[in-house]
BAFI-3210 file (N, C-alpha, C; in Angstrom, 3 decimals, decimal comma, padded with zeros to 6 digits):
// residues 220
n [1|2|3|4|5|6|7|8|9|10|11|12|13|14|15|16|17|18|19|20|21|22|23|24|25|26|27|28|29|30|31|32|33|34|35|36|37|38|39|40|41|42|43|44|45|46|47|48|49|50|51|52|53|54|55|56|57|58|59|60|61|62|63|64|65|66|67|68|69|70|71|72|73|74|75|76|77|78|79|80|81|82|83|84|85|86|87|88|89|90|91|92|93|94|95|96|97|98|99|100|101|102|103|104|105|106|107|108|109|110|111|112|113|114|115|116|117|118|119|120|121|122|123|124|125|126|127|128|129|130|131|132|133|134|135|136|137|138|139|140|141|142|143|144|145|146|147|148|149|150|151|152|153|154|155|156|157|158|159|160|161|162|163|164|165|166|167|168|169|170|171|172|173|174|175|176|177|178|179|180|181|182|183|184|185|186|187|188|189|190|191|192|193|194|195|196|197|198|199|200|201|202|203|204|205|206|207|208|209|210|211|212|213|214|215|216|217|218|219|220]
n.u [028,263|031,054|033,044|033,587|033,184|034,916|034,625|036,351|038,531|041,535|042,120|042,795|041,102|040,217|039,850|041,124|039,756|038,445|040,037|040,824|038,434|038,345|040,361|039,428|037,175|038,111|040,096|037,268|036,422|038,775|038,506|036,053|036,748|036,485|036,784|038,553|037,860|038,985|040,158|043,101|045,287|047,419|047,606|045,610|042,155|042,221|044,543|044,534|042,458|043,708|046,019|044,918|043,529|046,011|047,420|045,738|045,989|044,356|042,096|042,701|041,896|043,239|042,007|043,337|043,616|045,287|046,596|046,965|048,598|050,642|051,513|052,572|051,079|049,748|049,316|052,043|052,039|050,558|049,405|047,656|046,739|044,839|045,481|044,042|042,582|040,978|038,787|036,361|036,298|037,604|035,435|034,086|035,108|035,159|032,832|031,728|033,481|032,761|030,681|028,881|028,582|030,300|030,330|033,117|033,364|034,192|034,680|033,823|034,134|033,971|031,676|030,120|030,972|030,143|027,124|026,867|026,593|024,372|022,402|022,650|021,754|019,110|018,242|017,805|020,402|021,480|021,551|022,892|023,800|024,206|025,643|026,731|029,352|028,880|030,703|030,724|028,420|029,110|027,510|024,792|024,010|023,063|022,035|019,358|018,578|018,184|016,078|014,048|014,145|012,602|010,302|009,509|008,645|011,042|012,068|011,755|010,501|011,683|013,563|014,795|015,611|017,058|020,112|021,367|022,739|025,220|027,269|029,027|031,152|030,939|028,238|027,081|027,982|026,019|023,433|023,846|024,489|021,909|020,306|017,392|016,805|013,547|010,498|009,846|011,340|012,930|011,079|010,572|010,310|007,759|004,025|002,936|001,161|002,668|002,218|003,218|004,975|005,383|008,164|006,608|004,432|001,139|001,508|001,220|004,520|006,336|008,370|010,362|011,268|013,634|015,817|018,819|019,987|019,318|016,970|014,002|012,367|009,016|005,900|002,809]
n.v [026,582|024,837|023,400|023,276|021,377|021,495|021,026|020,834|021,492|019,646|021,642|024,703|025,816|028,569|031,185|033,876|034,335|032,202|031,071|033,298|033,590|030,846|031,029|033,531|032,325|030,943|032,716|034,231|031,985|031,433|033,534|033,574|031,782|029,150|025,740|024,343|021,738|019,657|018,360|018,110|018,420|020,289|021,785|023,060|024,960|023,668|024,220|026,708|027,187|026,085|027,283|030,262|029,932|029,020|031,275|033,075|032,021|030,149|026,937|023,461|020,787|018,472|015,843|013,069|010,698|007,491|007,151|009,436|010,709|009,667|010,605|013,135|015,096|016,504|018,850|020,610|022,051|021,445|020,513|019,268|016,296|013,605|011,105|008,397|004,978|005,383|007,117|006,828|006,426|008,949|010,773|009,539|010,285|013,312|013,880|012,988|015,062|017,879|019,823|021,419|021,665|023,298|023,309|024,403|025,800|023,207|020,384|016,536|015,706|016,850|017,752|015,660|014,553|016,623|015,971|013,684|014,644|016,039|014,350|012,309|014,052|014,493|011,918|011,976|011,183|012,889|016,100|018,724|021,705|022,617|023,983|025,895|027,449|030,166|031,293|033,785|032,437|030,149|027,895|027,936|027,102|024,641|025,148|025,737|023,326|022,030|023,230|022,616|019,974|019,831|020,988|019,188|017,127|014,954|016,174|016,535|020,464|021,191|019,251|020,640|023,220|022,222|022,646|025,503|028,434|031,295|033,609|034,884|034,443|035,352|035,726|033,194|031,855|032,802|032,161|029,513|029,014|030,185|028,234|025,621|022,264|021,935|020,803|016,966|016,676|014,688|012,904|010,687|009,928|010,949|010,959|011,299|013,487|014,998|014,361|012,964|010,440|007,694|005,722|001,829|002,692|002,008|000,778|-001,547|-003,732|-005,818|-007,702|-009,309|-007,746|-006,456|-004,759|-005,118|-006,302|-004,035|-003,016|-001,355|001,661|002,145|001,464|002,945]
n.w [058,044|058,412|056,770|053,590|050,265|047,659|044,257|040,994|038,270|036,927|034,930|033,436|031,788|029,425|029,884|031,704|033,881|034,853|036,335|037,999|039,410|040,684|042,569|043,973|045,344|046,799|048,702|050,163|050,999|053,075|054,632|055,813|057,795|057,094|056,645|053,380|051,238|048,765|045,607|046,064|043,884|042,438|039,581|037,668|037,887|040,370|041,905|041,773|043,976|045,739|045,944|046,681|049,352|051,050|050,471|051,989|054,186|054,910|055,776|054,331|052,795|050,946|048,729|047,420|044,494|044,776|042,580|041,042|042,714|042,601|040,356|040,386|040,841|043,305|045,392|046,623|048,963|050,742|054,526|055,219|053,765|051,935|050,925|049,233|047,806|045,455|042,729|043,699|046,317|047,049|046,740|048,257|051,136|050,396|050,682|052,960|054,695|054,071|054,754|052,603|048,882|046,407|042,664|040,812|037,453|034,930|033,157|032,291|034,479|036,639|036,653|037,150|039,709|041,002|040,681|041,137|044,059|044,362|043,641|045,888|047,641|046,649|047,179|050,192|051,392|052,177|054,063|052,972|051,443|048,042|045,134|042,285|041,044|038,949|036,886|034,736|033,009|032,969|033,363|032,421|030,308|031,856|034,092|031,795|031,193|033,203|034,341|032,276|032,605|034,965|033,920|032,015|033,638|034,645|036,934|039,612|041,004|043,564|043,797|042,108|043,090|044,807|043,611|043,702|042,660|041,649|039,993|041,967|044,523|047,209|047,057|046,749|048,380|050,576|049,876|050,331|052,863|053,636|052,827|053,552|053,509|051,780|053,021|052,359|050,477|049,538|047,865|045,499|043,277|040,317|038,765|035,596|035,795|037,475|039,936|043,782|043,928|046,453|047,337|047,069|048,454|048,199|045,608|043,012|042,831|040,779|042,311|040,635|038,440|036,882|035,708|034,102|036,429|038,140|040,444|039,368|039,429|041,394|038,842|036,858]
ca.u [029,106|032,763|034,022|033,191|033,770|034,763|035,031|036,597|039,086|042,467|042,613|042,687|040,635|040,238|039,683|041,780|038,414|038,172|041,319|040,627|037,054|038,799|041,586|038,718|036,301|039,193|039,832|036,426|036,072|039,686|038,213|034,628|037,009|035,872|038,043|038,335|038,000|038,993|040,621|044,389|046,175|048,453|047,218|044,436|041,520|042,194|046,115|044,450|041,515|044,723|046,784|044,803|043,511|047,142|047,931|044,848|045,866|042,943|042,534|042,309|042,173|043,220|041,712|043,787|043,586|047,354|047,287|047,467|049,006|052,466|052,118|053,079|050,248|049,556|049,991|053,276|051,821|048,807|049,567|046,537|046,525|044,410|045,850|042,870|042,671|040,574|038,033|034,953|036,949|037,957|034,485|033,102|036,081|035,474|031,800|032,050|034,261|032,226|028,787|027,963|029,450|030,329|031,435|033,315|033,718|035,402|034,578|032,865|034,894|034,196|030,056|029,796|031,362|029,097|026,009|026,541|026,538|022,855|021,514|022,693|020,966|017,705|017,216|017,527|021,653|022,315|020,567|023,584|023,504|025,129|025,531|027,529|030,052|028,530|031,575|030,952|027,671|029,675|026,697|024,020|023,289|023,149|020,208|018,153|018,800|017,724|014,605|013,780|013,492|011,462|008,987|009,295|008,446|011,536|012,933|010,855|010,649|011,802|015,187|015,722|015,395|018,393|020,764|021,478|023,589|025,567|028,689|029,477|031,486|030,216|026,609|026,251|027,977|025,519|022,915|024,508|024,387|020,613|019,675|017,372|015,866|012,375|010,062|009,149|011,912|013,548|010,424|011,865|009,133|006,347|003,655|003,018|000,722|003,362|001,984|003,975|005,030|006,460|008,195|005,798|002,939|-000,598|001,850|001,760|005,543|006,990|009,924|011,370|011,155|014,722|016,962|020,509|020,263|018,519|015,474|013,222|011,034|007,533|005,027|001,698]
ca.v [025,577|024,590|022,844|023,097|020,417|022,172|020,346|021,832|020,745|019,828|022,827|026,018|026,897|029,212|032,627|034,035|034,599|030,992|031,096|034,255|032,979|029,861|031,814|034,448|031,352|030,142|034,011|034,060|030,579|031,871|035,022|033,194|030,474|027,581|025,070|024,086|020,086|019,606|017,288|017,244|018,946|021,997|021,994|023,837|025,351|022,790|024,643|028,396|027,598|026,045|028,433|031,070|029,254|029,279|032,325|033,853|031,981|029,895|025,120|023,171|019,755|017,569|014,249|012,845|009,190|007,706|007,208|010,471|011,459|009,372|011,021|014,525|016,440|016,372|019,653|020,046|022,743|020,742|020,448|017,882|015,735|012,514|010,073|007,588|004,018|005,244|008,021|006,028|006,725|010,356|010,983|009,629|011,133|014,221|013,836|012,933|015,743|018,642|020,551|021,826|021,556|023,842|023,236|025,366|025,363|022,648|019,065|015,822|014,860|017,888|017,457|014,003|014,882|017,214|015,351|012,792|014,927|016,056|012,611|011,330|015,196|014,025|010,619|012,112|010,741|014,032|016,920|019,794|022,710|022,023|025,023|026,389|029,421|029,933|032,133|034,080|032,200|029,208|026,942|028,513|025,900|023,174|025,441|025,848|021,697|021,624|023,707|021,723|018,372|019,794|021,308|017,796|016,023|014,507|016,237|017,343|021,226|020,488|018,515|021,549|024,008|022,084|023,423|027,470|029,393|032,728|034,173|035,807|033,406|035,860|035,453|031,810|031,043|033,739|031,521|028,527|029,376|030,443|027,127|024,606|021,562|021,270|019,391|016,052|016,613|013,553|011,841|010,266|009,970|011,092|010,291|012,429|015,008|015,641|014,120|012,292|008,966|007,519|004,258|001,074|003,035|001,802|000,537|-003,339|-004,044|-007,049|-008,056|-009,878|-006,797|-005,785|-003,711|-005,018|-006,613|-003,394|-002,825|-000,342|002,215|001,917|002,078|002,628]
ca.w [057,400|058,534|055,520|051,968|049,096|045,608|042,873|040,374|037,127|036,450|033,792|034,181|030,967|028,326|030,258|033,225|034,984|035,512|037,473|039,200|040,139|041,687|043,817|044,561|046,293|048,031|049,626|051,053|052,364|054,207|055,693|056,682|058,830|056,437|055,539|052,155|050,650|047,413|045,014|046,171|043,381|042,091|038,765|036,988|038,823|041,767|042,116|041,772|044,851|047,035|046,526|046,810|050,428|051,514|050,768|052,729|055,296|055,109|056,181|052,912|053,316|049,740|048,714|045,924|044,561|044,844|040,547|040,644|043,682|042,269|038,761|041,185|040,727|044,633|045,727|047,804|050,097|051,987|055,903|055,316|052,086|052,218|049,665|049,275|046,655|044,188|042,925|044,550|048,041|047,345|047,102|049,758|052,140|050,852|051,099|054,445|055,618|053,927|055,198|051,603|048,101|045,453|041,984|039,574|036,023|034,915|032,744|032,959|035,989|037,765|036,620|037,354|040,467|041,599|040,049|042,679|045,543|044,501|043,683|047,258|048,135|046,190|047,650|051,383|052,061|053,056|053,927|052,662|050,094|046,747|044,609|040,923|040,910|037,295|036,137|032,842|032,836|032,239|033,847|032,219|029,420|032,483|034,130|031,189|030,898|034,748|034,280|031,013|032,909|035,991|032,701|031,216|034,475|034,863|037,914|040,757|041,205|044,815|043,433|040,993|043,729|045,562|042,916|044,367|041,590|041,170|039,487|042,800|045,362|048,468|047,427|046,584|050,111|051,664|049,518|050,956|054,405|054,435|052,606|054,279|052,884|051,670|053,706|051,542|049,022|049,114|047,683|044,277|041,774|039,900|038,018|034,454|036,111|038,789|041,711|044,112|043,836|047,751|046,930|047,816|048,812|047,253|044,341|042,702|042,281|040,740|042,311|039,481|037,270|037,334|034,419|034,127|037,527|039,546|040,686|038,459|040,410|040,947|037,894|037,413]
c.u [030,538|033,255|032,810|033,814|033,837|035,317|035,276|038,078|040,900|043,237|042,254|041,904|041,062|040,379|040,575|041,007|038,034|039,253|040,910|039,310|037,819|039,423|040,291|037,559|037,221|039,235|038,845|036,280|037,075|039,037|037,030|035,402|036,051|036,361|037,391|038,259|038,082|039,897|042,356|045,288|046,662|047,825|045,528|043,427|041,727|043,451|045,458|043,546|043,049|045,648|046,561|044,129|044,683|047,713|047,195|045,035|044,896|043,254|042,212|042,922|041,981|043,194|042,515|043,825|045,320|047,876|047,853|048,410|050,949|052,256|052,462|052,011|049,523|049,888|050,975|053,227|050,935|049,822|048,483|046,173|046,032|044,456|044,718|043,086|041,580|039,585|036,444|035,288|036,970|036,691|033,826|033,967|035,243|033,776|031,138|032,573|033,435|030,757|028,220|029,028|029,580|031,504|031,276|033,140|034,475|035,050|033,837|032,736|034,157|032,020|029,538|030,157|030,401|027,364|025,648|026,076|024,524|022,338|022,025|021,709|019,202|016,896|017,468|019,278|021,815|021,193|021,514|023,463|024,653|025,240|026,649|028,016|030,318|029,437|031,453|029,742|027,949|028,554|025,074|023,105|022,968|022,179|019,457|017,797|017,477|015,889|013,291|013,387|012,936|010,157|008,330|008,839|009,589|012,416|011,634|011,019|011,386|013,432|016,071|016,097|016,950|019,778|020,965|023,462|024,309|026,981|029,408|029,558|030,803|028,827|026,422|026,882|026,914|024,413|022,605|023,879|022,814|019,635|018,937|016,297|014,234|011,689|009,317|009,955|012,508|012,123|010,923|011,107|008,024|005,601|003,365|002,288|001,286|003,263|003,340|004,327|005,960|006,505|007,084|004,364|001,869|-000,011|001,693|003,213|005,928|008,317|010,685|011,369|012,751|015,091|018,257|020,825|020,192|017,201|014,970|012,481|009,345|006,847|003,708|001,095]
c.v [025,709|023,900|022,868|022,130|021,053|021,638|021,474|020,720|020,710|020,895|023,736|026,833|027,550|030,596|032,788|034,000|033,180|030,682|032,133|033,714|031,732|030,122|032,958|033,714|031,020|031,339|034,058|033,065|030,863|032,490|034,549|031,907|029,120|026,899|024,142|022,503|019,918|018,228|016,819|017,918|020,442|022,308|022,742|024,769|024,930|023,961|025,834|028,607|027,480|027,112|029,839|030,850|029,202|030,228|033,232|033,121|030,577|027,759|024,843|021,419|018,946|016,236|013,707|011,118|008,801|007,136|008,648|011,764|011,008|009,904|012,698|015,447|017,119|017,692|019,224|020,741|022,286|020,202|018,939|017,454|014,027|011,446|008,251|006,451|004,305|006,741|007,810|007,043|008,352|010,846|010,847|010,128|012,478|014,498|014,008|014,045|017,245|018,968|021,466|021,699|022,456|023,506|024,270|025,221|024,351|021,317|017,680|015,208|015,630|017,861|016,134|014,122|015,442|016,830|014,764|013,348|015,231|015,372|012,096|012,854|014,481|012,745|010,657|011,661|011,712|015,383|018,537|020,694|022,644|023,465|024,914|027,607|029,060|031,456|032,294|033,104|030,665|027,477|027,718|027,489|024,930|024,136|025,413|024,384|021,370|022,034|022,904|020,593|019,152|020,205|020,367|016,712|015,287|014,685|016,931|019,385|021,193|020,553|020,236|022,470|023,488|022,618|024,855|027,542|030,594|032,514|034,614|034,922|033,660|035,335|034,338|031,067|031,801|032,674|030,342|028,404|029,567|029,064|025,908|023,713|021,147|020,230|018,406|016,467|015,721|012,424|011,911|010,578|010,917|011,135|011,801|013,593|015,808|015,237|013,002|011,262|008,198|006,239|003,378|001,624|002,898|001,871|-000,954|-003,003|-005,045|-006,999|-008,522|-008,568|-005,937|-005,527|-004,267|-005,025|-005,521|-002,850|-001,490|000,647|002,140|002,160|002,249|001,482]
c.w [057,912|057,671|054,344|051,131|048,142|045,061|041,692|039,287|037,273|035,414|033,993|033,411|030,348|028,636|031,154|033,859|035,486|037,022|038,518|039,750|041,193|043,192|044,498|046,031|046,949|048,958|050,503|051,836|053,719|055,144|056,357|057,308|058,187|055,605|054,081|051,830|049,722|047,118|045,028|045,365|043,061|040,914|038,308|037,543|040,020|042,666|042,378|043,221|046,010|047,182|047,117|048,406|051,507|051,701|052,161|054,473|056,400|055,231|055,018|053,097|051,350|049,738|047,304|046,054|044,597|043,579|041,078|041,792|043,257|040,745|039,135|040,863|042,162|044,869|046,804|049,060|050,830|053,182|055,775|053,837|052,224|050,999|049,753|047,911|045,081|044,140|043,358|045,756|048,132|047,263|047,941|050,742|051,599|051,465|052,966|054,907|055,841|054,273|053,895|050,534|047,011|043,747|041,272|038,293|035,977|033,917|033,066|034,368|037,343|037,994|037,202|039,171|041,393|041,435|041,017|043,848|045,684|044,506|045,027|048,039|048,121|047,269|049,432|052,139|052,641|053,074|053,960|051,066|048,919|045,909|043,489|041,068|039,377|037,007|034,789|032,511|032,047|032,109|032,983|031,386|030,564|033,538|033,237|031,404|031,961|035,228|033,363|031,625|034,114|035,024|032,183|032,064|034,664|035,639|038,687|040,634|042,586|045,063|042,871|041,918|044,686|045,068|043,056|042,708|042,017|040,531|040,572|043,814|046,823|048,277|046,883|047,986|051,162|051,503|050,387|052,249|054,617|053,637|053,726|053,529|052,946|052,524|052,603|050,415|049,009|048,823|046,418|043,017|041,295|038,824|037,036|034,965|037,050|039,897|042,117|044,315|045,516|047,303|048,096|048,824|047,936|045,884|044,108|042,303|042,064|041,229|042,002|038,596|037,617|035,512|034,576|035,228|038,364|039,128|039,768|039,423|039,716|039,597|038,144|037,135]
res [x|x|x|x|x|x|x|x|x|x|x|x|x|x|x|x|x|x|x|x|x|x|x|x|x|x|x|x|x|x|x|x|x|x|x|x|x|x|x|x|x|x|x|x|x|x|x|x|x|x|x|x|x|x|x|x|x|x|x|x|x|x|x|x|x|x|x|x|x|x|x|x|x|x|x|x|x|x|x|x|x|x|x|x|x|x|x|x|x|x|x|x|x|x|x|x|x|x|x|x|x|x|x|x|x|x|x|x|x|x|x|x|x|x|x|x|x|x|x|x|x|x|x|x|x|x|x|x|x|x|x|x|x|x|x|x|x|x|x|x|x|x|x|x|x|x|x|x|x|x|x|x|x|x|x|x|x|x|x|x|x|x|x|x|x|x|x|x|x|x|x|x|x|x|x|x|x|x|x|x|x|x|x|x|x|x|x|x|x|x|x|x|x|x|x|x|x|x|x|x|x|x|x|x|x|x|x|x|x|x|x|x|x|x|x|x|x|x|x|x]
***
C-alpha cells in the first residue's frame, strides 16, 4: 500500500487513548513510507493523526469540503490540502487517492464514512482492504452487529470477512498488507439457506418493480 484513507472524527473523545491511538497510526504509516489521506482538519482525532504524520516526518494529503475549510478548521500545516465542493467529492477524492482504508473511533460521520468504502468493496468497485483501529474495544459492539447479520443471513460471510480488525495500528496494517480478496465475493445476494444469488441469472425480474424509484434485487 502507498496511501491510506483514515477516517476518523472531528473530536477527540472521552479517553486520551483515542488521541494517542490516532497520533500512534499516523507514526507508523510515517516510518512504513505511506502517505496518509484524511479529512483535512486540525481538530479532534483528524488534528492528532496529522500532526502526529508531520511530526514523523511522514506525506499526508487533506481532503476538506470548502464549508468547512472557510469555518478554519483546515489544518494550516498540509503541503497538500485538497479543498473539494462537497462531502460526496471528498469522498470520492479521497477514495480515489487511497490503496486501503482505515477508520478510527469516531461518530456517525466517521461510520457512514467508512461504511461506504465497504459497500463499493462488497459490490466489486474496488478490490482494497478496509479495516477498524478498535481502540479500547471501542468497535466491538459493531462486530458482534457484523457477525449477527452474516448469522441472520443478511451479510455474506465473504463481505464480513472484508472487515480486518485490531487495537494495534502495526498489526492491522500488517493485516492490511497481507489481505487479498476472496474469489466470488462481490456476489451480492442470497437466498435464506445461504446460497448464492448472481444478479439476473435463472431469475424472473419485473422491471417495473421498483422501491422509491430503484430497482429492488432479485427475488425468488
Amino acid at each position: 500500500m502507498r496511501a491510506v484513507g483514515v477516517f476518523c472524527g472531528a473530536n477527540p473523545g472521552r479517553r486520551p487513548e483515542y488521541r494517542a491511538g490516532a497520533a500512534a497510526l499516523g507514526r507508523d504509516l510515517a516510518r512504513r513510507g505511506i502517505r496518509v489521506v484524511y479529512g483535512g482538519a486540525h481538530v479532534g482525532t483528524m488534528g492528532a493523526l496529522a500532526d502526529a504524520v508531520l511530526g514523523a516526518g511522514g506525506e499526508i494529503t487533506g481532503v476538506i469540503p470548502a464549508q468547512l475549510a472557510d469555518a478554519e478548521v483546515a489544518h494550516p500545516g498540509l503541503a497538500d490540502l485538497r479543498v473539494v465542493g462537497s462531502m460526496h467529492e471528498r469522498k470520492a477524492v479521497m477514495a480515489s487517492l487511497a490503496d486501503g482504508f482505515i477508520a478510527l473511533p469516531g461518530g456517525v460521520g466517521t461510520l457512514e464514512e467508512f461504511a461506504e468504502v465497504v459497500t463499493w468493496s462488497q459490490l466489486g468497485l474496488h478490490a482494497k482492504p478496509t479495516g477498524l483501529l478498535n481502540l479500547l474495544g471501542y468497535y466491538d459492539d459493531l462486530l458482534r452487529f457484523l457477525d449477527h447479520a452474516a448469522a441472520e443471513r443478511f451479510l455474506r460471510p465473504a463481505h464480513r470477512e472484508l472487515i480486518l480488525a485490531s487495537a494495534d495500528p502495526g498489526d492491522l496494517l500488517a493485516a492490511m498488507a497481507r489481505w487479498r480478496p476472496e474469489p466470488g465475493a462481490t456476489v451480492k445476494w442470497m437466498d435464506a439457506d445461504g446460497a448464492d444469488l448472481h444478479p439476473g441469472a435463472g431469475r424472473s425480474v419485473s422491471r417495473d418493480h421498483d422501491v422509491g424509484g430503484d430497482r429492488v434485487p432479485p427475488t425468488s
